[in-house]
Every structure is written in structure tokens, then in C-alpha cells.
C-alpha positions as a Markdown table, in Angstrom:
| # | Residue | x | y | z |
|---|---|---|---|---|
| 1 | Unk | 0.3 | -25.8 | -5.5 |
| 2 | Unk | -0.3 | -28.7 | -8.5 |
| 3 | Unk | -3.3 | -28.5 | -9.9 |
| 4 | Unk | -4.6 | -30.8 | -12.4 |
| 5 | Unk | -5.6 | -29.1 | -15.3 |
| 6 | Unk | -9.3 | -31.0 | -15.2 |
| 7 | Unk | -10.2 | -29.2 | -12.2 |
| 8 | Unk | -8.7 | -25.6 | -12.7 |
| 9 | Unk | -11.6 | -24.3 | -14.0 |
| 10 | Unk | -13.6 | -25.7 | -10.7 |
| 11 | Unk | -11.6 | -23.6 | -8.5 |
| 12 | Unk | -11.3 | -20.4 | -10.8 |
| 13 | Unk | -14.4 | -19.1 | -9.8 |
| 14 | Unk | -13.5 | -19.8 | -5.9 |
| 15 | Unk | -10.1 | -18.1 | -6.3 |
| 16 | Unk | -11.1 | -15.1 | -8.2 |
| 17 | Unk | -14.4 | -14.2 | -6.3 |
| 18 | Unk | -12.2 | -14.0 | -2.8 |
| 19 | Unk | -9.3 | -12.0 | -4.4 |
| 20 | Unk | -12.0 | -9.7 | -5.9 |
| 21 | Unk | -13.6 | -9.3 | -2.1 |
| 22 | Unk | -10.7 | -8.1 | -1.1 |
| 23 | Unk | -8.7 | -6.2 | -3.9 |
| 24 | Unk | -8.1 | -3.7 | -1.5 |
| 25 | Unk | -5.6 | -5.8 | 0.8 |
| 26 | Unk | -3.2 | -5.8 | -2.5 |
| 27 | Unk | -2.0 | -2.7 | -2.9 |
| 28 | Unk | 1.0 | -2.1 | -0.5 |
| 29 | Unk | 2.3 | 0.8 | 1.4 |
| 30 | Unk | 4.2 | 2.8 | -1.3 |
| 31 | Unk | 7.0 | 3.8 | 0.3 |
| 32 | Unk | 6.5 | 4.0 | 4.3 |
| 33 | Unk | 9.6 | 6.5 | 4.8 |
| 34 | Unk | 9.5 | 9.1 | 7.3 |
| 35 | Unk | 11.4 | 11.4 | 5.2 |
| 36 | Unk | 11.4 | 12.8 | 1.8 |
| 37 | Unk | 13.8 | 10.1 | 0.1 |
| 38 | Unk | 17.2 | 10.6 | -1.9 |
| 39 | Unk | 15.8 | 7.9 | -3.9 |
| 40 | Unk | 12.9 | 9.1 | -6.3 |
| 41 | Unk | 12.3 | 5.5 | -7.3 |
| 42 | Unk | 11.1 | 2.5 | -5.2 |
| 43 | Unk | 10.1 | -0.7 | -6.6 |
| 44 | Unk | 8.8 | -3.7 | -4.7 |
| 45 | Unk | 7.8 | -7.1 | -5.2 |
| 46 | Unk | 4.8 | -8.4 | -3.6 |
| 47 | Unk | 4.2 | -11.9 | -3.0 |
| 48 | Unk | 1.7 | -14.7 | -2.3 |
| 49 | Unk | 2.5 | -18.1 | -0.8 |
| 50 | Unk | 5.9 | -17.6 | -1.8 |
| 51 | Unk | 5.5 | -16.6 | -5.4 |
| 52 | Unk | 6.1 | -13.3 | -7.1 |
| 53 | Unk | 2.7 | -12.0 | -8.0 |
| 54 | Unk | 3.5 | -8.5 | -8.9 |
| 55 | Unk | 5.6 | -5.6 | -8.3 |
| 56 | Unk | 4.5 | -1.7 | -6.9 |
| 57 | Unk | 6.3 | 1.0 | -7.2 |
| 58 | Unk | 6.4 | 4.7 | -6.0 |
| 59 | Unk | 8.6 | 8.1 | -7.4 |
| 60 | Unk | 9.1 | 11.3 | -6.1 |
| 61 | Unk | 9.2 | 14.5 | -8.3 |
| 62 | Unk | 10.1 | 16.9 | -5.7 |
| 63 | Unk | 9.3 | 20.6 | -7.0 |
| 64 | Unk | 10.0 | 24.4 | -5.9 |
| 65 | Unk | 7.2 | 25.1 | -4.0 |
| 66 | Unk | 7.9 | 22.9 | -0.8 |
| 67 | Unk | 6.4 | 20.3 | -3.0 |
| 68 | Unk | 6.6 | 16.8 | -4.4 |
| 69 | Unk | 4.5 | 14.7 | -6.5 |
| 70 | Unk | 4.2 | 10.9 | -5.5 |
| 71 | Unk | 3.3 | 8.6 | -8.7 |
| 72 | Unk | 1.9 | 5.3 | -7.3 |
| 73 | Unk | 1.8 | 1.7 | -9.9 |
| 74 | Unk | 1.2 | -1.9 | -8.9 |
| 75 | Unk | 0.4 | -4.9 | -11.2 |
| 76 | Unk | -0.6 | -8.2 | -9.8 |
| 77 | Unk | -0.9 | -11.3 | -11.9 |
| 78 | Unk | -2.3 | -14.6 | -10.1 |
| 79 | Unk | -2.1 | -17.7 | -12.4 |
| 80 | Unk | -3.3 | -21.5 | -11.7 |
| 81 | Unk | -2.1 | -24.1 | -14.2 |
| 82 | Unk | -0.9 | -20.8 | -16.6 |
| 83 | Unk | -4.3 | -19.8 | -16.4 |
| 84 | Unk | -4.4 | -16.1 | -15.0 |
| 85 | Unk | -7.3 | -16.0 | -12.2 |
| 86 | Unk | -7.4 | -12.5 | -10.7 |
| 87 | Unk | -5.3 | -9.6 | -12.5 |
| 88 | Unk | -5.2 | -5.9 | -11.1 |
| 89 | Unk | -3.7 | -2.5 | -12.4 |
| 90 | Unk | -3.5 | 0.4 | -10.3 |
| 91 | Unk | -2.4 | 4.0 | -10.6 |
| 92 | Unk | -2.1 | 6.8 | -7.8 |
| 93 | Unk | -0.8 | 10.1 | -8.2 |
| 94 | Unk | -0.6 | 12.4 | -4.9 |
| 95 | Unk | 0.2 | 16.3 | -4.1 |
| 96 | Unk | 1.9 | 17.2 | -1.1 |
| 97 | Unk | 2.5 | 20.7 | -0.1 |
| 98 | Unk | 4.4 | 21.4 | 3.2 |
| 99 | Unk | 3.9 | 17.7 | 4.6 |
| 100 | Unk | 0.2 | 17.9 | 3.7 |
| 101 | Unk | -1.7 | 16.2 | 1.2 |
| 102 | Unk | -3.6 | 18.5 | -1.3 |
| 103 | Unk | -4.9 | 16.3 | -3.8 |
| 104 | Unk | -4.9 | 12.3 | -4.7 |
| 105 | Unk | -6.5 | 10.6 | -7.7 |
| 106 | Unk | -6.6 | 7.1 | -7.5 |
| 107 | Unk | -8.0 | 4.7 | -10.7 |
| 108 | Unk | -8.3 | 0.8 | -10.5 |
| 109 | Unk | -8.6 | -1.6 | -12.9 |
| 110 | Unk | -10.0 | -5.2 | -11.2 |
| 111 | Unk | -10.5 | -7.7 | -14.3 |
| 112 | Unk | -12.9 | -5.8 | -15.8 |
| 113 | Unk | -13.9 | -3.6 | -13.0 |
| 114 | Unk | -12.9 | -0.7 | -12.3 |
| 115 | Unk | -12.8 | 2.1 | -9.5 |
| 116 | Unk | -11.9 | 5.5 | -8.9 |
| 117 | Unk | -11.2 | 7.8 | -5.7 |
| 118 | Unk | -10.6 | 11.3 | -5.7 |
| 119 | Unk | -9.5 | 13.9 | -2.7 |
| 120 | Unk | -9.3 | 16.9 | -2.4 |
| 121 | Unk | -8.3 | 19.7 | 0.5 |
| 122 | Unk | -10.7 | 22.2 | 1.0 |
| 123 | Unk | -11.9 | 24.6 | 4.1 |
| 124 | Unk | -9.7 | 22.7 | 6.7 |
| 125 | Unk | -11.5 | 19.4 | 5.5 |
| 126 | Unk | -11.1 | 17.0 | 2.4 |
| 127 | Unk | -13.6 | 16.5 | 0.2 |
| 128 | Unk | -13.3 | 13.0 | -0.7 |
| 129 | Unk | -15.1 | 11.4 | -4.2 |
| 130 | Unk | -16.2 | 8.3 | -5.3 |
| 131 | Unk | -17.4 | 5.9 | -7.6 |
| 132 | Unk | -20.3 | 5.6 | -4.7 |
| 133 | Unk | -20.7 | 9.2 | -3.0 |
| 134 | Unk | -19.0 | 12.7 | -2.2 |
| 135 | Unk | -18.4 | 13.1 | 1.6 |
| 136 | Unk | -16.3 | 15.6 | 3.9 |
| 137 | Unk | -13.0 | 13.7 | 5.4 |
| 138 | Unk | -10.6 | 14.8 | 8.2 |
| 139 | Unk | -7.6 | 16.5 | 6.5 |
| 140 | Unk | -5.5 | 14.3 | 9.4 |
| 141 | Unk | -6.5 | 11.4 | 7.1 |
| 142 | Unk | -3.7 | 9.1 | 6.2 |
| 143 | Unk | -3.8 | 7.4 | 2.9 |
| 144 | Unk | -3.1 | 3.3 | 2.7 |
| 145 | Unk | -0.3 | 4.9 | 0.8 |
| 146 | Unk | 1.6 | 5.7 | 3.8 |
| 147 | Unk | 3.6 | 8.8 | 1.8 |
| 148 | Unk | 2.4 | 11.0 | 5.1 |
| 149 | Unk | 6.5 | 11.0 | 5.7 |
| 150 | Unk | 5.3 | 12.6 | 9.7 |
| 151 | Unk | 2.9 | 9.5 | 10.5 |
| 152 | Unk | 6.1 | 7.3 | 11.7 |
| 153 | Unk | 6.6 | 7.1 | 15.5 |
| 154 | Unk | 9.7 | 6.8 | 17.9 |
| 155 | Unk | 7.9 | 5.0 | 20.4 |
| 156 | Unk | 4.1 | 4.3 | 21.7 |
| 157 | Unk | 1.4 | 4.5 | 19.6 |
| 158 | Unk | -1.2 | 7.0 | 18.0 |
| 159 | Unk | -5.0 | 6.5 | 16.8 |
| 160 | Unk | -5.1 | 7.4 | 13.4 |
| 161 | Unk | -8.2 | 6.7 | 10.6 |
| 162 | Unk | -7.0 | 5.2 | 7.3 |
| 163 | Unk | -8.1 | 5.8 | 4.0 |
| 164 | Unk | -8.4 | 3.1 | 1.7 |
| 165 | Unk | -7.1 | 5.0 | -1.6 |
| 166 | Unk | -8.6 | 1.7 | -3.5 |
| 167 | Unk | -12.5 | 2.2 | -2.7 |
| 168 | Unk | -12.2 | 5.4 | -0.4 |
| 169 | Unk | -13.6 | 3.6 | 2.8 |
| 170 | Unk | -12.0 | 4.9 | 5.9 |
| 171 | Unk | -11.7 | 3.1 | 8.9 |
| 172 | Unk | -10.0 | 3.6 | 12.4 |
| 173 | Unk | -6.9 | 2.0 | 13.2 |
| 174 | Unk | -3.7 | 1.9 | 15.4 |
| 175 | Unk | -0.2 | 2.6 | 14.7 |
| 176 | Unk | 2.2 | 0.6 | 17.4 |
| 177 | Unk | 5.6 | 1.4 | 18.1 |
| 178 | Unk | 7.7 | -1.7 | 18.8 |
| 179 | Unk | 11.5 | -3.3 | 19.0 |
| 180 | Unk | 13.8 | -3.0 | 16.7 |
| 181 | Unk | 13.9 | -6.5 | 15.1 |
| 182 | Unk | 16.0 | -8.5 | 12.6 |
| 183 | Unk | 14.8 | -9.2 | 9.4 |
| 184 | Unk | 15.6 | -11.2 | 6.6 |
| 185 | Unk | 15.2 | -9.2 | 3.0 |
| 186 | Unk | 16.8 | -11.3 | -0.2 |
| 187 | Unk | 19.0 | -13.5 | 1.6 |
| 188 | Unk | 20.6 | -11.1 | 3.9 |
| 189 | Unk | 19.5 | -10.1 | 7.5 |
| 190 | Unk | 18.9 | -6.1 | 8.4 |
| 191 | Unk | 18.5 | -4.3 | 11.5 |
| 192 | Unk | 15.2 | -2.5 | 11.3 |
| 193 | Unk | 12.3 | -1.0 | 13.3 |
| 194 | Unk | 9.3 | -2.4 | 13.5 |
| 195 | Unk | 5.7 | -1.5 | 13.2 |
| 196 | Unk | 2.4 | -2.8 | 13.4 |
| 197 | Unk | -1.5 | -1.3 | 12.3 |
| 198 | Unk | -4.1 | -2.4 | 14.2 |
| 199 | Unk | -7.6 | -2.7 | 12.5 |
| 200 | Unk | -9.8 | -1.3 | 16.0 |
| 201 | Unk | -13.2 | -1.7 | 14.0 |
| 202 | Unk | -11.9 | -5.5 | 14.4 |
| 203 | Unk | -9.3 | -5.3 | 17.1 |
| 204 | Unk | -7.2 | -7.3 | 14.4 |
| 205 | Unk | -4.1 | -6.8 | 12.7 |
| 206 | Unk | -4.0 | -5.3 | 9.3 |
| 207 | Unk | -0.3 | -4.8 | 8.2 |
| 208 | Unk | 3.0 | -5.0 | 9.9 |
| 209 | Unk | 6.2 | -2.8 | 8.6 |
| 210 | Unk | 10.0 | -3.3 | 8.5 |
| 211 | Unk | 12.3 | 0.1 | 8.2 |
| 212 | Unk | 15.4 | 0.8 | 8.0 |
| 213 | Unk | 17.6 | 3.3 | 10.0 |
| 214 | Unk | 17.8 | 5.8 | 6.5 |
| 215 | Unk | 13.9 | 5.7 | 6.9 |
| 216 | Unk | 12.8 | 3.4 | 4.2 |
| 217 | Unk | 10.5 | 0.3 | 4.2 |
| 218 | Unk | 12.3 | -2.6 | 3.7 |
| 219 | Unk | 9.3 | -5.6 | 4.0 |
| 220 | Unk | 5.5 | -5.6 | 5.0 |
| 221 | Unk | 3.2 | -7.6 | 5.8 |
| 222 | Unk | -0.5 | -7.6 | 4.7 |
| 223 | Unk | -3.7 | -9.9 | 6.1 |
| 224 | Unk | -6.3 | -9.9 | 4.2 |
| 225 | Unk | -10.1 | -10.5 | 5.3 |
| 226 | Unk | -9.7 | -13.8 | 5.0 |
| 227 | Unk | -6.5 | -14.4 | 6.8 |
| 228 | Unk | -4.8 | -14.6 | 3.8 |
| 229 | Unk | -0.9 | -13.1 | 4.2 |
| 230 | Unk | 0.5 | -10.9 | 1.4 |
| 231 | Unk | 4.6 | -9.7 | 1.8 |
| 232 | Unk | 6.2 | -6.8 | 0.0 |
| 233 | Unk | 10.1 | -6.7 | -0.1 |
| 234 | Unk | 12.2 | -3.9 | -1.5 |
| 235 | Unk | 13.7 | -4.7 | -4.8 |
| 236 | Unk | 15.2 | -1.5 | -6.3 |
| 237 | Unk | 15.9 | 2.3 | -5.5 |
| 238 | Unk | 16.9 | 4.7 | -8.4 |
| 239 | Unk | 18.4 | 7.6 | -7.0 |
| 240 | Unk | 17.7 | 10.8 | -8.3 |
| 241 | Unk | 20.8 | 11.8 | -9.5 |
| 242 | Unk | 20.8 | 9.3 | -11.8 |
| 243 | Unk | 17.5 | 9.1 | -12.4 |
């Protein structure tokens, strides 16, 4: 998109206001594998209307206890005319324990904003905190995250409610089952299965996932509130051994 530099400041406001609505729509699945990885580094580019606007990534640090640690970071940059419009810095760090979740901390820079979500398991529930209130939470919760490696399905689909690890808003959604499709990731074509979450407070789409037979997410799609599409692709893996 051209924009003439007389009238970048016109839009700025426009642009930033409806990225800042929905911050929450920019944060990716981490790493939607339903296993415990070889890799312990993921990275992923995430783009807007064909550009590179930022990268997330997510590492394991598996430990003795039936354990691992999950260390989530994404950066987003949006510029118009070099001008940079809407900027975001996230960091998530998650305990599992046997498959289950035992603690997240979430913080969130948003230009000068900034947000933070903590959970906790308790007494067969979570207690989940933030910048807004302290409220109980199902400990069947899945975080936006999508680190729950037992959430993936063979077939059908499941009725799951989805925590938003940005703001800590939970809504109901849908997890669907379908085809195995082709997919294009950096100029080559993959065989992968294919997922879609349904929003059933909207009856809308939310996000769609590519993965690949060894159980890692290759692409995804986001929709923002306002339409607006956002597409992760897999850029790197670091494998442990070598890490």
C-alpha cells in the first residue's frame, strides 16, 4: 500500500485504534503440536497483507519431574510510510506437569499499554488473575497458546472454552476435525491435516491450523474482529541436541 506521506498521519490514528481493539487476534498459536517436540525451539513469522510483521516463537525445557517449561515471545512491528503505527511485545511462560497446566504468567506490552494474566491450578480449579479481576476457571481450559499437546483430534470435533492468555477472557469455541489438505509453506507444498476453531459465541471462524504428520504446526490462520486475516508460517526449529 503507497501512501503519500501528507496523509499518513490522517490514517495513523484509524490504523492504530483497530489494531489496538484487537491486540489479542496477534498473538499466534505457539506451537500447536500434539506431542512434546524433538525440537525445543520454534520460530514463526507472522504476516499481514503479505508483509512480515513479526516473528513468535516458543521453547521447550523439558525437566525430571514429568515436566516442561514452555517460554512464549512475539514482536510485531506495523509501519506506514516508515512510520511504525501499532507495535507489541509479548512474553508467556507456562508449567506443565503430566499433560496439565499448573501455572502461566502472561505480560503484554501494547504501545504503551500494558497487560498481565496470571493462572494458577488449585483445588481441581484455576484460579485465574488479572489486570481487571480474580475469578475461578475450569482446569479443562485451553490456553490460545495451544501447548495442551492432548487438545488435537483424529476426527470429529470437541466443545472446548478458550482462554485468551492476552486479556484472560474466556470464551467457548469448537475444535473441527477435517481433510487432510495441501498446503503451500515457503515455496514448497506439504501434506498436512487440517483444523479449524470455531468462535460459538459468534458462530464464526476464529483460526484455522495446518500440521504436519511429525505433529507440528506448519501455517495458521487468524481473523480478527474486523475480518482482518493474520497468517503464521513456520520459519525455524532448533533441535535440542544442538540447542
Amino acid at each position: 500500500m503507497l501512501i503519500k506521506w501528507g496523509v499518513c498521519f490522517d490514517i495513523k490514528k484509524t490504523i492504530f485504534t483497530r489494531l489496538a481493539r484487537h491486540h489479542d487476534s496477534y498473538i499466534a498459536p505457539a506451537s500447536a503440536v500434539n506431542k512434546a517436540p524433538e525440537k525445543t525451539t520454534l520460530t514463526y513469522a507472522i504476516d499481514r497483507k503479505g508483509s512480515e510483521i513479526g516473528t513468535h516463537s516458543v521453547s521447550y525445557d523439558f525437566t525430571n519431574d514429568n515436566g516442561v517449561s514452555v517460554d512464549i515471545e512475539a514482536r510485531i512491528r506495523v509501519k506506514m510510510a516508515f512510520i511504525t503505527v501499532f507495535k507489541m511485545d509479548h512474553k508467556a511462560q507456562e508449567i506443565w506437569r503430566n499433560g496439565q497446566l499448573v501455572e502461566m504468567t502472561s505480560k503484554t506490552r501494547r504501545n504503551n499499554d500494558r497487560e498481565e494474566v496470571a493462572l494458577e491450578a488449585t483445588d481441581g480449579h484455576y484460579m485465574l488473575i488479572t489486570d481487571e479481576a480474580t475469578q475461578t476457571a475450569p482446569l479443562d481450559l485451553v490456553p490460545s497458546s495451544f501447548t495442551k499437546t492432548d487438545f488435537w483430534i483424529d476426527e470429529g470435533q470437541k466443545d472446548f472454552m478458550l482462554l485468551d492468555t492476552l486479556t484472560g477472557l474466556m470464551r467457548p469455541s469448537r475444535l473441527e476435525c477435517h481433510d487432510r489438505v495441501k498446503v503451500e509453506l515457503n515455496g514448497q507444498i506439504q501434506d498436512a491435516r487440517y483444523y479449524r476453531i470455531i468462535n460459538l459465541e459468534k458462530d464464526a471462524l476464529s483460526h484455522e491450523f495446518w500440521i504436519d504428520d511429525d505433529g507440528y504446526l506448519i501455517k495458521a490462520h487468524l481473523l480478527t474482529k474486523d475480518g482482518e486475516s493474520l497468517f503464521y508460517r513456520f520459519k525455524d526449529g532448533v533441535d535440542g541436541k544442538a540447542a
